[in-house]
Every structure is written in C-alpha cells, then in structure tokens.
N, C-alpha and C positions, 0 to 999 in steps of 0.2 A: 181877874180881868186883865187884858191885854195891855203894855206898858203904852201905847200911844193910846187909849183912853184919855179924855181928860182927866179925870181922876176918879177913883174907886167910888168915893163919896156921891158924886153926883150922881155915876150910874146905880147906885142903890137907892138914891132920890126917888129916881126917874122908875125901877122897879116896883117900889114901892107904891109908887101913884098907878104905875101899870094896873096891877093890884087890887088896890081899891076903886079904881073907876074902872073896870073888866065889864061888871055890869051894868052901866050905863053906857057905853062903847056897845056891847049887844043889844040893846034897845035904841039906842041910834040909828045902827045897823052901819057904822062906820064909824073909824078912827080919828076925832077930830082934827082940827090943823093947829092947834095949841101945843097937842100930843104929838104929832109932828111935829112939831120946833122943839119938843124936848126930844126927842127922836135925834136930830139934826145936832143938837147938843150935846151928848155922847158921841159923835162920830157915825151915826148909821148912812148920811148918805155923801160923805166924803170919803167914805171908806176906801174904794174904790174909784172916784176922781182921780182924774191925773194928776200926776204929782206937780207938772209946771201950771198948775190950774191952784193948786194948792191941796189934792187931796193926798190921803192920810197913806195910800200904798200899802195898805194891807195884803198881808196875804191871801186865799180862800182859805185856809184851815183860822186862821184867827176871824173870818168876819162871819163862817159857818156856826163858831163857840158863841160868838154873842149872840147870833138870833139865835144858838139855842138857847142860851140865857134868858133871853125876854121874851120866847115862846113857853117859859116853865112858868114864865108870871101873866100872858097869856097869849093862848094860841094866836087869834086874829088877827094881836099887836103886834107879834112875830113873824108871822104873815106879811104884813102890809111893809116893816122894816125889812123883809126880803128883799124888796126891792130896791132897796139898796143898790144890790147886785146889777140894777139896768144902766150902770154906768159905762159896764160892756156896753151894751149895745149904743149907749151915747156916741162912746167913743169910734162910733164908726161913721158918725157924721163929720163933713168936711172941719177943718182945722178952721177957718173961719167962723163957721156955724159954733162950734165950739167957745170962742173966742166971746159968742154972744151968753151963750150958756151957761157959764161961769163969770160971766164979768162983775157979778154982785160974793165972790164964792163960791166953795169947792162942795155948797150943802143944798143940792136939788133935786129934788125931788122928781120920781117922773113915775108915770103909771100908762099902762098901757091897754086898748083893748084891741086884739091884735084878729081876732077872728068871730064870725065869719071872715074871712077875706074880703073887701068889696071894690070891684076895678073901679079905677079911676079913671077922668076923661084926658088924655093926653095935651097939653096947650105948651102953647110956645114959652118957655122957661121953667115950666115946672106941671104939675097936676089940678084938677080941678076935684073935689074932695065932694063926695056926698056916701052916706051911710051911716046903718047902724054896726055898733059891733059889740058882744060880749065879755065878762068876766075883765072888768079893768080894776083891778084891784087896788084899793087905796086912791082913787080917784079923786076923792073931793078935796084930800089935801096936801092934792099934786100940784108942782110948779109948772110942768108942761105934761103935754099927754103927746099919745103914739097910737096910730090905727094901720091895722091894716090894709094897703090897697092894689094887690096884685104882687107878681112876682115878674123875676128881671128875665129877660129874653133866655137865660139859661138856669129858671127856672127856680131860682132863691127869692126868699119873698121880701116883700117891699114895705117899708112903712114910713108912713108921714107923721113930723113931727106937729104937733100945733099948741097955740097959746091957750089958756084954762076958758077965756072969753069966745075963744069960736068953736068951743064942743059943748050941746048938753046935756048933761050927766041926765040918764033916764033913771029915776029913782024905784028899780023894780029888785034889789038883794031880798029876796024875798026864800029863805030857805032853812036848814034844819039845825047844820052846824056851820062855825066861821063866818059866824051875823056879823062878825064887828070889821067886819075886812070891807064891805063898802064894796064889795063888787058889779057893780051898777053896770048897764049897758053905758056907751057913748052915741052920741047921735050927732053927725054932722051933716050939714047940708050947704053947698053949694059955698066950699070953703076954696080958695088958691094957694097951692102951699110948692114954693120955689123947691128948684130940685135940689139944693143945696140946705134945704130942710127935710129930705129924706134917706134913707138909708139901708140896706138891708141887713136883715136881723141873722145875726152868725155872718157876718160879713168880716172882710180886713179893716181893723182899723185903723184910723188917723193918726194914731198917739204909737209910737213904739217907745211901750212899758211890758216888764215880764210881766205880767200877771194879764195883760190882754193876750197872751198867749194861751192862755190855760180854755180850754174847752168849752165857747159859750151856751152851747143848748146842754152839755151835761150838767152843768154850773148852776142854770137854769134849774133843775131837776132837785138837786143838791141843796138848795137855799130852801124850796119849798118841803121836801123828805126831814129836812132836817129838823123843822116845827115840829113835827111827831115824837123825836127825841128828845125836847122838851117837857112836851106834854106828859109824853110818859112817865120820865122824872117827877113833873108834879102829880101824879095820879097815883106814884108808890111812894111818895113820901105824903099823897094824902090816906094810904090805907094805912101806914102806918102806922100816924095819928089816932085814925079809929081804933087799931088793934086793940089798945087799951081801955077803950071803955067798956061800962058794963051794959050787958044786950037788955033791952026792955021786955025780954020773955024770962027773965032768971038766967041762961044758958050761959055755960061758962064765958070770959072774956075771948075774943076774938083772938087776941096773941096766945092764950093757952090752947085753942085748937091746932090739930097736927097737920089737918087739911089748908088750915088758913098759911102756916108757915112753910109748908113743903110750896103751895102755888105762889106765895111771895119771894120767895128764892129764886122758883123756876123765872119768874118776871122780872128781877135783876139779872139773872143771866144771861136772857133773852136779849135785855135791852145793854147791857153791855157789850152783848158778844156781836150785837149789829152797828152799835157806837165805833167798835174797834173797826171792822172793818169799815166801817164808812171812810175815818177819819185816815186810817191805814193806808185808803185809795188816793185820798184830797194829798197827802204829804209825798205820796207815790210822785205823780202829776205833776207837781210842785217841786221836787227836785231836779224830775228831767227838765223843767223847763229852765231850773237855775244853774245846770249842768249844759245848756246850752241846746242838750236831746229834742228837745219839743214834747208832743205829747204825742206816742202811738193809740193807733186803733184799739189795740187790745186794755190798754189804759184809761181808754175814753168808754169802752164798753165795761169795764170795773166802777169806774167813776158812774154811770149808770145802773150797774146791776145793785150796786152799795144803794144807791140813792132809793131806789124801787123798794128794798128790804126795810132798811132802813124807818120807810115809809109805814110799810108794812106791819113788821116787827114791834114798831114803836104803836101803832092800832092796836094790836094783840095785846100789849101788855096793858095797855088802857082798858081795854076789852074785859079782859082778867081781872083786875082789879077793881071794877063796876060790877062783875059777877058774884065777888067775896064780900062785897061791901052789904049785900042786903037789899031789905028794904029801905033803909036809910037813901040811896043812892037814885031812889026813881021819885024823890020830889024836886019840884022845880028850887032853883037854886042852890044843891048842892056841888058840891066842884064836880064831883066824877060823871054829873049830867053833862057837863060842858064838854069837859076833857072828851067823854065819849063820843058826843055828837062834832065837836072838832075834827076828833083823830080819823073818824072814819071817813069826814071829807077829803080828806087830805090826800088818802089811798084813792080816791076818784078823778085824781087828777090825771091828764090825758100823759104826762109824762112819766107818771108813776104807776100805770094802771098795768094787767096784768102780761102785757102784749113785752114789756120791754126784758120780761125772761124769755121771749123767742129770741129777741135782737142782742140776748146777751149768749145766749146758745149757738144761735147762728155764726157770731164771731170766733167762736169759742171751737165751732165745726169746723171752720174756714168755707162755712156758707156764704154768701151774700145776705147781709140785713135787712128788715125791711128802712124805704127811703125816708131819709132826716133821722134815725139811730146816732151813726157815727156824722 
C-alpha cells in the first residue's frame, strides 16, 4: 500500500471487514455510511482533495491500486470508493463554494446522478431544480449529491450541487450484479440551487493542482475498468484455491488437469498483460503532466482504450474462471457467482462499452471521434 496511507494495518482492518460484510452490503443493496467512514479512514475520499483543503494529493496510478485493492475484497465496495475520484469534478466549483465543502475536512464524500439530463428553470441567482435522474452510485452514504440539469450555452453539461436533505434517494437498485453499489435513482423537486453551487462536469477548475490536469472523463472511465482488475484477481486466486480439492465424482483433482492449468495461465496473462497496459497509460499521462506537457489527444484516447480493455479483459478472465470452476460455481453464495455477475456489469457501462474502440480507432486514423471521447 501506498506510503501516505494511514497505515498498512488499518487498511487490512478495513479489507477484512470489506470481506466479511460483502454479503450483507448485497442484500442491503448499498454500501452503508459506517463503511464509508471506514472508507474515509484509509484516505479514499481525500485522496484527491486539495491539497490546501488538506487532501492527500495522490497521484491517479497510486489511487487506481487502491480501489483495485478493495475491489479484490469486493467489487461494489470498489465501486462506490471510485468515487473518490469526483473530487475532479468538485474541484471545479467556485473557490468559495469549496471553502464550504471542506470546512469540516478533506473526507467528502459525493455521489452523483448525472443522467437523464433534466433542464432546469433559469431564476435570478441561480436554478430552480426539479427531477429525476439515474445510477447515483453510493448515494446513501454521500455527504452531498450532484444532478444533472442541462448544458452551458456551449454545450458542456451542467450540474447542481445539493445537500443529502433536499434529494430523495428513489429506492429502486434493483439488478443482477453490483447490488452493493446503492445505485438508486435521485428525485428532486422544486429545489433552488445558487449558481455558485454549480458546475460543469469536465470543466476548468478552481484549484491549480497537477493532478486536476490529468483527463477528467477518461479518469472517470479508469476508476470504474479498474474494479474488474480486482475482481479478476480474486476470482484466479479463488480458482486456485479450488484447484486442490478433490471433485465429488472421484475425477482427478482440478490442479492435476492439463485443461484446467493451461486456461489458468492463459487468465493470468490475460489479466496481466491488460494491467500493464492500463497502468503503462495512467504513468504515461502523469508524467507529461509533471513534465509541464499536459495531456495530448492521443494520450487521452490510450488512457481510454486501456480503460475499455481493461474492463473487458478483466470480464473474461472472471468469465474463465466460473467456466473451470464447475458445478461448484452456480450455487448462490459462492464468490465466483458474485465476481461473475459484477464483472459483467462493469463492461455495461456507457464509458466502457463497445463504442469506445471506434473513438480509439478514430484517433488513431486522424478521424474525428465521436462527441465527449476526447
């Protein structure tokens, strides 16, 4: 673990509890706010705070390793500690606004549900807020929330910030895998939220820190692919476990088949050789931006294309590994039902889905992308 960690111990505390309440967290169908504060206690949402605010200044390649960390003890938990990463997008609300943000500290939490889109009524100071909107993930045990409500006159979209008291969480996560993420609609109605409470998302922000340089919607893309790298990791070190026992039909043990070790290889390599590159892209990124360079296009479409695979990849070898495992694998409670039904949500997100190998081709042509890629 990364040396500004509190300390090694606690975060093995904190995985360990991960761990053991995995399955109460999926029959909740969210990650409670206890568990966020031990979240917050490891550094997950100071990570990325500003540094005059008091966060931790992480890099993206050190705060990508820990949520893969806590997505290998489990996915949803991983998930919801993604967000972390929405400190980008805090930090492009005014420096005032901020000021308010932080004033208790640098460990806040925020969850967003940023679409549908729903216009808002224009009033004298600010917006008048009514709507519902989708996939807010980690909502119930957010310190503020963030909706969607239109985009700026040229065409970047807009989003209002509000207190946990004027949204209500529609209680409908109602799905196959990543039950524990808590992704609930939000519902607001007939809310006023100053313009100094909005912001747009991939916008400039307030704070000049390097790491608000780095690419917010590939970033985006990158915190959630990278749970799949996790998973994977637990799903081949839970076949491995299996290897050794012995099959309830007499059949040799699972590690003395030649089938079972040739595809357990092929699954470490897989997930290696998409780790490397992921992480190959994230230090890419990261240096031009400590070199003063910034981040090019072609960078930012790496920083994507990695993310997608990544995503991907990290599926397949879950996939794989549920396949070798048996009948063992298709009763409820086993990890590699989880891991399976996770991993493949994961690949269904709209950032990671199959569209963003056009927009990494496209760049790659010297085509035009399609619009919000780069």
């Amino acid at each position: 673990m990364n040396v500004t960690m509190k300390n090694q111990e606690i975060f093995d505390r904190v995985l360990d509890e991960v761990r053991s309440r995995r399955d109460e967290f999926e029959t909740k169908r969210h990650v409670p706010k206890d568990m966020v504060e031990q979240l917050k206690e490891v550094g997950v949402y100071r990570a990325h705070a500003p540094s005059s605010f008091g966060g931790d200044s992480l890099s993206p390649m050190e705060f990508l390793k820990l949520i893969e960390s806590i997505s290998e003890a489990d996915g949803s938990t991983g998930w919801v500690a993604s967000f972390g990463s929405a400190a980008f997008y805090i930090a492009c609300l005014p420096q005032e606004s901020l000021e308010i943000v932080y004033a208790n500290g640098p460990d806040v939490s925020f969850a967003g549900g940023f679409f549908p889109v729903q216009p808002a009524e224009r009033v004298e100071g600010g917006w008048r807020v009514s709507g519902q909107w989708k996939f807010a993930s980690g909502c119930v045990g957010a310190d503020i929330l963030g909706v969607g409500i239109g985009t700026t006159e040229d065409g970047k979209p807009l989003v209002a910030v509000l207190r946990p008291e004027d949204v209500e969480i529609v209680d409908n996560w109602e799905v196959i895998g990543m039950r524990g993420t808590g992704s609930h609609d939000l519902r607001v109605k007939d809310v006023f939220v100053p313009d100094n409470w909005t912001f747009v998302r991939g916008g400039v922000p307030s704070v000049e820190e390097p790491v608000y340089q780095y690419p917010s919607i590939a970033y985006a893309a990158q915190v959630l692919a990278v749970v799949n790298l996790g998973i994977a990791r637990a799903a081949i070190d839970e076949i491995t476990k299996m290897a050794g026992a012995s099959s309830i039909t007499g059949a040799p043990k699972m590690a003395e088949r030649a089938y079972l070790r040739i595809s357990l290889a092929k699954a470490e390599a897989s997930l290696r050789s998409a780790r490397a590159f992921f992480y190959e892209t994230t230090e890419s990124a990261w240096e031009s931006i400590l070199k003063g360079d910034g981040v090019s296009a072609d960078q930012t479409s790496d920083l994507r294309l990695a993310a997608t695979q990544a995503a991907r990849e990290g599926a397949q070898v879950v996939q794989s590994t549920y396949m070798l495992a048996g009948t063992k694998a298709i009763y409820d409670g086993h990890p590699l039902q989880r891991y399976l039904r996770d991993a493949m949500v994961v690949t269904q997100h709209a950032f990671l889905n199959e569209s963003m190998y056009d927009g990494a081709g496209s760049i790659s042509l010297g085509v035009p992308p399609m619009r919000g890629y780069i």
